[in-house]
C-alpha positions in Angstrom: 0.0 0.0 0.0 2.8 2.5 0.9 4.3 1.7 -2.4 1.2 2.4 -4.1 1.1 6.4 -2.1 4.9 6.2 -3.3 4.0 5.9 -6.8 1.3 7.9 -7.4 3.1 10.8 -5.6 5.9 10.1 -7.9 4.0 9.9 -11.4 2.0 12.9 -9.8 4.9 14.9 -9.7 5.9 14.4 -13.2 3.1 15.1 -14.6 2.2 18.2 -13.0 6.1 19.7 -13.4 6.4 18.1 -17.3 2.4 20.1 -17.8 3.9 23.0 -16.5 7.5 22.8 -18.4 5.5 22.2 -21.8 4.0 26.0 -21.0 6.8 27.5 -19.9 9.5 25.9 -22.9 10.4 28.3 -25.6 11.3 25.4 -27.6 8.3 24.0 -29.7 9.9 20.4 -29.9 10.6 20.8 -26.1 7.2 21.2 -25.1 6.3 18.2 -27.6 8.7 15.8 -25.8 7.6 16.9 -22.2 3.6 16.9 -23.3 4.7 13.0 -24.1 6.6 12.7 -20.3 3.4 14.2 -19.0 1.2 11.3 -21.2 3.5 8.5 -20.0 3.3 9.5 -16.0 -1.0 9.6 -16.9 -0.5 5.9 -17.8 1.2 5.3 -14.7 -1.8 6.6 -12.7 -4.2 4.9 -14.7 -1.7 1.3 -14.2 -2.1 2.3 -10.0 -6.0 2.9 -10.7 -6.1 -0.7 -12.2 -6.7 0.6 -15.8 -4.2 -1.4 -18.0 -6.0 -0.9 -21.1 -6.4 2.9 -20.3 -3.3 3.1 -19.6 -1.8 1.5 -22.5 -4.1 3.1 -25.3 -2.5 6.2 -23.5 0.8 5.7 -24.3 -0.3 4.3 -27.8 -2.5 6.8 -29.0 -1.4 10.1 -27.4 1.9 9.3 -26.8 2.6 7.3 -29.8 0.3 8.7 -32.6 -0.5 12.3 -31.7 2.0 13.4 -29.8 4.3 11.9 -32.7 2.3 14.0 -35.3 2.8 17.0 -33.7 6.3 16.7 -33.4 6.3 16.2 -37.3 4.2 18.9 -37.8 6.4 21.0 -35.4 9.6 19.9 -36.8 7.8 20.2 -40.6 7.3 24.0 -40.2 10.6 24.5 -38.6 9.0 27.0 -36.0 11.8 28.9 -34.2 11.9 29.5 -30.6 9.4 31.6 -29.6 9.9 35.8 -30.4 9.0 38.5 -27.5 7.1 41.1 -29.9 9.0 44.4 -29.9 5.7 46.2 -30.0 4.3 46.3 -26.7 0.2 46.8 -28.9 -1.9 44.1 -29.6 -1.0 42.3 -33.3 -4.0 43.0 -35.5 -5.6 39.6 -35.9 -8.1 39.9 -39.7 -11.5 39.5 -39.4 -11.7 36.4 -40.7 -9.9 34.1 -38.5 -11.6 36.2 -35.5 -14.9 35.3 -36.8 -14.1 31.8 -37.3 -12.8 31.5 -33.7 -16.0 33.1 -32.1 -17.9 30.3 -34.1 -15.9 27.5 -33.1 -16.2 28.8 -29.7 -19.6 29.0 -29.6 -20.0 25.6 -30.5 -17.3 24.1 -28.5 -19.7 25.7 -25.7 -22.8 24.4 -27.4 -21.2 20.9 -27.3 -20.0 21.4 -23.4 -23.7 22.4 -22.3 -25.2 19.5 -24.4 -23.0 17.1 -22.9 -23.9 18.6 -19.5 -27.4 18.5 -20.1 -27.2 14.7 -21.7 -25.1 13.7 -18.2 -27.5 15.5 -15.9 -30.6 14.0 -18.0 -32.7 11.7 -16.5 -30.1 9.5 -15.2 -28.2 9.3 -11.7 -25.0 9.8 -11.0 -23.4 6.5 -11.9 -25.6 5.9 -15.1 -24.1 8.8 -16.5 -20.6 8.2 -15.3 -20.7 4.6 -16.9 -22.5 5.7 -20.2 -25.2 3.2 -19.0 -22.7 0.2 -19.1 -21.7 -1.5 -15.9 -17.8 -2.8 -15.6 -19.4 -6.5 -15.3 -20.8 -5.3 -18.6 -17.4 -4.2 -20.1 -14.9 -7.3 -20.1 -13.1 -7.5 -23.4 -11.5 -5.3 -25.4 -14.4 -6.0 -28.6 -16.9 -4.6 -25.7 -15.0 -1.7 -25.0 -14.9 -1.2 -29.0 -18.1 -1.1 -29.4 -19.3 1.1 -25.9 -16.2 3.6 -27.2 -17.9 3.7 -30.8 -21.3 3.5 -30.9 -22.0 5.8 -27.4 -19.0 7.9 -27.6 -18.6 8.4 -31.6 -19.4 12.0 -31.8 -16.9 12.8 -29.0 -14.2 11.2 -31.3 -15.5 12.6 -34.0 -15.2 16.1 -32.9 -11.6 16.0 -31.1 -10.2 14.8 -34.4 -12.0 17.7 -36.2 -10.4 19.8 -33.4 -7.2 18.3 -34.0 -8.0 19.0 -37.6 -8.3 22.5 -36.7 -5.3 23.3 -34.4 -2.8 21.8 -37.0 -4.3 23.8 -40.2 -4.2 26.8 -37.7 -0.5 26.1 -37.0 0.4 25.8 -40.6 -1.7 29.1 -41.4 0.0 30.9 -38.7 3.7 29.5 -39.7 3.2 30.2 -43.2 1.9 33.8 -42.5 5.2 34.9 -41.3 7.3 33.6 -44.0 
């Protein structure tokens, strides 16, 4: 049990310092390579909160796929370190990309208060935790599949469209400067 306190103390640590680091780095890759030390200590808490498969589609997916990606796309638009702007005044941001940002606000807020609303529904507490699946219900990796999929789709759905989004934004911004 102590070793159990030990550990989650210890992959606590890391992930709140590496989390912190990424912000604070003015090295793009950097903050890539310490947002993937943050991802690997998250495993480690889900391994001490009995979560293998959590854990290890962690390190697969974030750590492996995205966090990989990004570091290509980082690396691919050779971003420098980051530049203190001489001119103490706001940059002048178009209209356009403004506009576009209020919208996809708005319906990342649209999306939060439907999900709230959905949870909060007419289900208690644990129904909405579970997604109306038990754990007994939930025992292989086919039934995880499917709960992840055909419950949670439009979540996916919507952080790859957001992932989408933050990369062409990155490119748009990188290419802007050139």
């Amino acid at each position: 049990m102590a070793a159990d306190v030990i550990a989650f103390y210890v992959f606590a640590a890391i992930a709140v310092v590496a989390s912190l680091l990424v912000v604070g780095q003015r090295s793009p890759i950097y903050s890539v390579l310490l947002l993937i030390a943050s991802f690997a200590a998250l495993a480690g808490l889900y391994v001490l909160l009995d979560a293998p498969f959590v854990a290890v589609i962690q390190i697969i997916i974030y750590a492996g796929a995205i966090m990989v990606l990004f570091l290509f796309v980082v690396m691919l638009l050779n971003v420098p370190h980051e530049a203190v702007p001489e001119d103490a005044g706001r940059p002048v941001v178009p209209r356009g990309p403004r506009r576009l940002g209020a919208l996809l606000g708005v319906a990342l807020l649209a999306e939060l208060i439907w999900s709230l609303w959905r949870a909060s529904g007419a289900h208690d507490a644990q129904t909405a935790m579970a997604g109306a699946h038990s754990a007994a219900d939930v025992q292989s990796v086919r039934q995880i599949g499917y709960v992840l999929f055909a419950d949670y789709g439009f979540a996916f759905e919507v952080t790859s469209i957001l992932i989408l989004v933050a990369m062409v934004g990155a490119v748009v911004l990188a290419k802007r400067e050139l």
